[in-house]
C-alpha positions in Angstrom: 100.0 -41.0 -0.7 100.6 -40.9 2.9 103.9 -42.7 4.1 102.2 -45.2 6.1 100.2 -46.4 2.6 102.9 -46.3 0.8 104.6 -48.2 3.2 101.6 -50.5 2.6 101.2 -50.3 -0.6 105.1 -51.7 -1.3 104.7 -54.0 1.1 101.7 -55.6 -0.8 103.6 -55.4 -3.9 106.2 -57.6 -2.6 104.0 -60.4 -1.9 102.6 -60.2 -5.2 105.5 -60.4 -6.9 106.6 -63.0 -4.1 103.4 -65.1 -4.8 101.7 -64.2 -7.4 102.9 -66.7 -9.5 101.2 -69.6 -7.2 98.6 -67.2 -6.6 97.4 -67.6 -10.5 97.7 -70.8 -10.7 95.5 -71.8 -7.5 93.0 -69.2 -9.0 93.6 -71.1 -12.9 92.3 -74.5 -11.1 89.7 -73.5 -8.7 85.8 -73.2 -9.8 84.5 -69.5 -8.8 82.6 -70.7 -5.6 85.9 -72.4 -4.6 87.9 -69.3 -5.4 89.2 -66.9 -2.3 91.1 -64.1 -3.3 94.5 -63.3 -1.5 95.2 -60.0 -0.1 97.7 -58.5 -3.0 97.1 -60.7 -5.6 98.0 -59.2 -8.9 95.5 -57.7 -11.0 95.6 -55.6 -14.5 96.7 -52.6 -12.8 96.5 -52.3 -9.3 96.8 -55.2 -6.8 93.9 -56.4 -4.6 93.0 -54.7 -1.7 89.6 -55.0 0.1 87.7 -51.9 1.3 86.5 -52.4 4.8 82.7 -53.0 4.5 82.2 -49.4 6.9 83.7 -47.6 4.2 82.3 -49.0 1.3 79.0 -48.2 3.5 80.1 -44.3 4.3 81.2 -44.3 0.0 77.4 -45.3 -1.0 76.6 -42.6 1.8 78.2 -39.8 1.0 76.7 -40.6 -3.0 73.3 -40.8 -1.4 72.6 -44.1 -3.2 69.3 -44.8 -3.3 67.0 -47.4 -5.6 66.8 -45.0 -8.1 70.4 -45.2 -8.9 72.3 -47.1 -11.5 75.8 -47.8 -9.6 78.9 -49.0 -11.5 82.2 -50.1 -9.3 85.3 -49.8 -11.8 87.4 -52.7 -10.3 84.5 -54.1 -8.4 86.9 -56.7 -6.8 85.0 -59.5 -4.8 82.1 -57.6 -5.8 81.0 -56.2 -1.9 80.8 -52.4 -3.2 78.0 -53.7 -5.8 76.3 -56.0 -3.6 75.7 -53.4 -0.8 74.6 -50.9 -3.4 72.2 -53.6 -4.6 70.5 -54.3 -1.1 70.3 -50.3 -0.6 68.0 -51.2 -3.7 69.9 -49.9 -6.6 70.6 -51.0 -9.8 74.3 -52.1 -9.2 77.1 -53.4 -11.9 81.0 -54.1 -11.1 83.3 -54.0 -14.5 86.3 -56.5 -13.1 89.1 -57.6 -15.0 90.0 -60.9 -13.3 87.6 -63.3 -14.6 88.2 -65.5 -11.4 87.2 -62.5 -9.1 84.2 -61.8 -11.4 82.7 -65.4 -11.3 83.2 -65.0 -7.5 81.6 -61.9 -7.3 78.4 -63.3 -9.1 78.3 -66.4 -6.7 77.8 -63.6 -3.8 75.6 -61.5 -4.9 73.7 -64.7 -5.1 74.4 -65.5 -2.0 73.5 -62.4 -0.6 70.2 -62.9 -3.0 71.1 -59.4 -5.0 71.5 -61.3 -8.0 68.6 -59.6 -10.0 69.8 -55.8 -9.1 73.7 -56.9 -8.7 75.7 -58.0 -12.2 79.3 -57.7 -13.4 81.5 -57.8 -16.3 85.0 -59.5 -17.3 85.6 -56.4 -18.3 88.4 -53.5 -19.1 87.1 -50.4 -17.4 89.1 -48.7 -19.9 87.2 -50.3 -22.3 83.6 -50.3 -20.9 81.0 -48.0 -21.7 79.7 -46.9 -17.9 78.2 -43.9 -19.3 74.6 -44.3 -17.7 75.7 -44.7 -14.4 74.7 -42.1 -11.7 77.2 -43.2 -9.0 80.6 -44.3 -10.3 82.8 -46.2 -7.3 86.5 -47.3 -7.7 89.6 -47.8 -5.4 92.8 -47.1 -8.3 95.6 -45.9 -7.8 96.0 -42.0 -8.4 97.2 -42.4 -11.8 94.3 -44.4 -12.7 92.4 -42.0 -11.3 94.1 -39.2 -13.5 93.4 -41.2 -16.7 89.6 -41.9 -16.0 89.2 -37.8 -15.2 88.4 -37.1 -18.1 86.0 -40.0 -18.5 84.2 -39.2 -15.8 83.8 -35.1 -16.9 82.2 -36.2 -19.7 79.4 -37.7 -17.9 76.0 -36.6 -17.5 75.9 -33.3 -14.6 75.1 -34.6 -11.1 76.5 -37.6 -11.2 78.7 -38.8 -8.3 82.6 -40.4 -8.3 83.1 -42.0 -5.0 86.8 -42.9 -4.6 88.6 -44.9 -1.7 91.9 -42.7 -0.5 93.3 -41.9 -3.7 92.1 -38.4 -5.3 91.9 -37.0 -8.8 94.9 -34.7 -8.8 93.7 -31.2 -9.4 89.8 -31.9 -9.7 89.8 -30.9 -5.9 86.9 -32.8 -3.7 83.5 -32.0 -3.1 83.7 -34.1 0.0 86.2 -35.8 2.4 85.4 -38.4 4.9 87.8 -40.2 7.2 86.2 -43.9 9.0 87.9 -45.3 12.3 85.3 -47.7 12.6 86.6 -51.2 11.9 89.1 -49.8 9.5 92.5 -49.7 9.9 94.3 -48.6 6.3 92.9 -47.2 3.1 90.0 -45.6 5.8 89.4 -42.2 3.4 87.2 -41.5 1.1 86.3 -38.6 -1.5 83.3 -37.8 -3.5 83.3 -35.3 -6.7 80.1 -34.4 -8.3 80.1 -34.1 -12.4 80.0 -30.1 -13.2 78.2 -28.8 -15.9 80.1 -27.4 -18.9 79.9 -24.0 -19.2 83.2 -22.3 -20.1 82.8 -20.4 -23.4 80.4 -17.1 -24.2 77.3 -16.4 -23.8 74.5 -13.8 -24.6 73.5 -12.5 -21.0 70.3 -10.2 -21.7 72.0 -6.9 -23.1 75.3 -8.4 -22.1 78.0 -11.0 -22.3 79.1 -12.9 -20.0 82.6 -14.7 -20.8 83.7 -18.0 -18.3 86.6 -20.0 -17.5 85.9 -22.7 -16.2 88.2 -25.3 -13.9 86.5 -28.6 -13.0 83.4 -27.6 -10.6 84.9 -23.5 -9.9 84.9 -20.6 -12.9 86.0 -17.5 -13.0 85.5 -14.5 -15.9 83.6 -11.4 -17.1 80.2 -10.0 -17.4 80.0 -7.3 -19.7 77.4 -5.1 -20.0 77.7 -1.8 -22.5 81.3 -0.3 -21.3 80.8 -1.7 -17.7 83.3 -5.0 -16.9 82.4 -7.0 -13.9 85.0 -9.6 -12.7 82.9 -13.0 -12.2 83.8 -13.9 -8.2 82.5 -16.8 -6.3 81.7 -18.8 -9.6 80.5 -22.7 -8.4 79.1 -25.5 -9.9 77.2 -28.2 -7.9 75.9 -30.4 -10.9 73.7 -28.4 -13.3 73.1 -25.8 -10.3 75.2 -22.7 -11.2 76.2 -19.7 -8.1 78.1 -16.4 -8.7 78.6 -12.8 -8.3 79.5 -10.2 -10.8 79.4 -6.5 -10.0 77.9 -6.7 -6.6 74.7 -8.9 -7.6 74.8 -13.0 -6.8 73.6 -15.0 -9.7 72.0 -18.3 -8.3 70.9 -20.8 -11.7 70.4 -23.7 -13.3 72.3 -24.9 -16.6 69.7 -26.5 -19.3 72.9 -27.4 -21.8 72.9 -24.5 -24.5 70.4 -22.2 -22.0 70.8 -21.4 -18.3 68.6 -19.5 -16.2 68.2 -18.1 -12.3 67.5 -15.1 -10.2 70.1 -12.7 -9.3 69.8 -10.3 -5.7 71.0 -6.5 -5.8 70.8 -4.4 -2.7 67.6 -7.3 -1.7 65.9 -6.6 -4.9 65.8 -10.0 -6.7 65.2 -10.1 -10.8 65.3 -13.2 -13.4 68.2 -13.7 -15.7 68.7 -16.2 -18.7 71.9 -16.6 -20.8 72.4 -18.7 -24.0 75.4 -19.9 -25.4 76.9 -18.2 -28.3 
């Protein structure tokens, strides 16, 4: 965290703990379309902090959300991150654990007349099942973040984890975007996209072929007979799968248990398929 946002950040934790009490009990007596959130209000885990609409819009961007998505917002807020999904014409859910905020949320999405694409939860993310989504949004802290990772590796290859400034730790970035545009804190945002799983062994033709893998990057062997190739340039972009081994680039596509590509020596392309042992 930058010293400016953390500056922000304990700034806005003073006025929570400053006001949150009054803070909860306005929310306690007001009806959800008489509800407005305050900047900082306490939550579960994190406080509230809006995301400027221009970044929510370059977050659903850089996911290239389109109708044929299912998008789910872990700590959807006032809702405007599932909303906007919704009028891109996506399926859109928010999981939200202040049932105040969630009410509100549901009286704008109506509002904005998403209500049939746009729903949300009184939920736990923590204790949600999200695992259909293709896009997954959320503005957590980084230790939040840290303690979804694993979550979010278990979901289905290709989908996309759009996050306002804070990052994943070690799962480093696909993507980084910076807005100036009507945005004046909490203006970055990162995008990862779920890696297949292929660290172990597999049978590669004659050979083996042995991977480590790290998040969306692998390294290992290829062994063919008495001949050991270092693995160099491994990548993952979903289920698409790129590297080289003994001077020939492997480009594929992992099926689960199978994968399967062509590979270019000296411009003389051939097929290759490998199966998990």
């Amino acid at each position: 965290m930058t010293p400016l946002r953390s500056m922000l950040y304990r700034g806005l934790a003073g006025v929570c703990v400053a006001l949150g009490p009054m803070l909860v009990g306005v929310s306690a007596q007001q009806p959800a379309h008489e509800f407005t959130p305050q900047v900082g209000q306490p939550g579960k885990d994190v406080i509230w902090v809006p995301t400027p609409q221009t970044l929510v819009d370059r977050m659903l961007q850089m996911a290239k959300v389109t109708p044929s998505d299912y998008v789910v917002d872990l700590g959807s807020g006032d809702g405007r991150t599932v909303i906007t999904a919704a009028r891109i014409g996506a399926k859109a859910h928010g999981i939200e654990y202040d049932p105040h905020m969630a009410e509100l949320s549901k009286h704008n999405a109506a509002a904005a007349g998403v209500a049939d694409k746009a729903t949300f939860a009184n939920a736990d993310i923590f204790e949600s099942d999200f695992s259909k989504a293709t896009v997954v949004t959320l503005f957590l802290l980084p230790s939040l973040n840290v303690k979804l990772r694993p979550i979010l590796l278990d979901m289905a290859p290709g989908t996309r984890v759009v996050s306002n400034s804070f990052d994943m730790g070690d799962w480093k970035a696909d993507e980084t975007a910076h807005v100036t545009e009507d945005c004046t804190g909490y203006c970055r945002a990162y995008l990862w996209i779920v890696p297949a799983k292929v660290a172990g062994t597999w049978k590669f033709g004659p050979g083996e072929l042995s991977v480590e893998q790290q998040y969306q990057f692998f390294t290992g062997k290829l062994t063919t007979g008495n001949v050991v190739a270092p693995i160099t340039d491994g990548k993952l972009e979903a289920d698409k799968i790129t590297f080289t081994a003994g001077g020939t680039r492997y480009t594929g596509q992992v099926r689960g248990a199978t994968m399967d590509g062509a590979s270019v020596t000296d411009g003389v392309e051939t097929r290759w398929q490998a199966v998990r042992r």
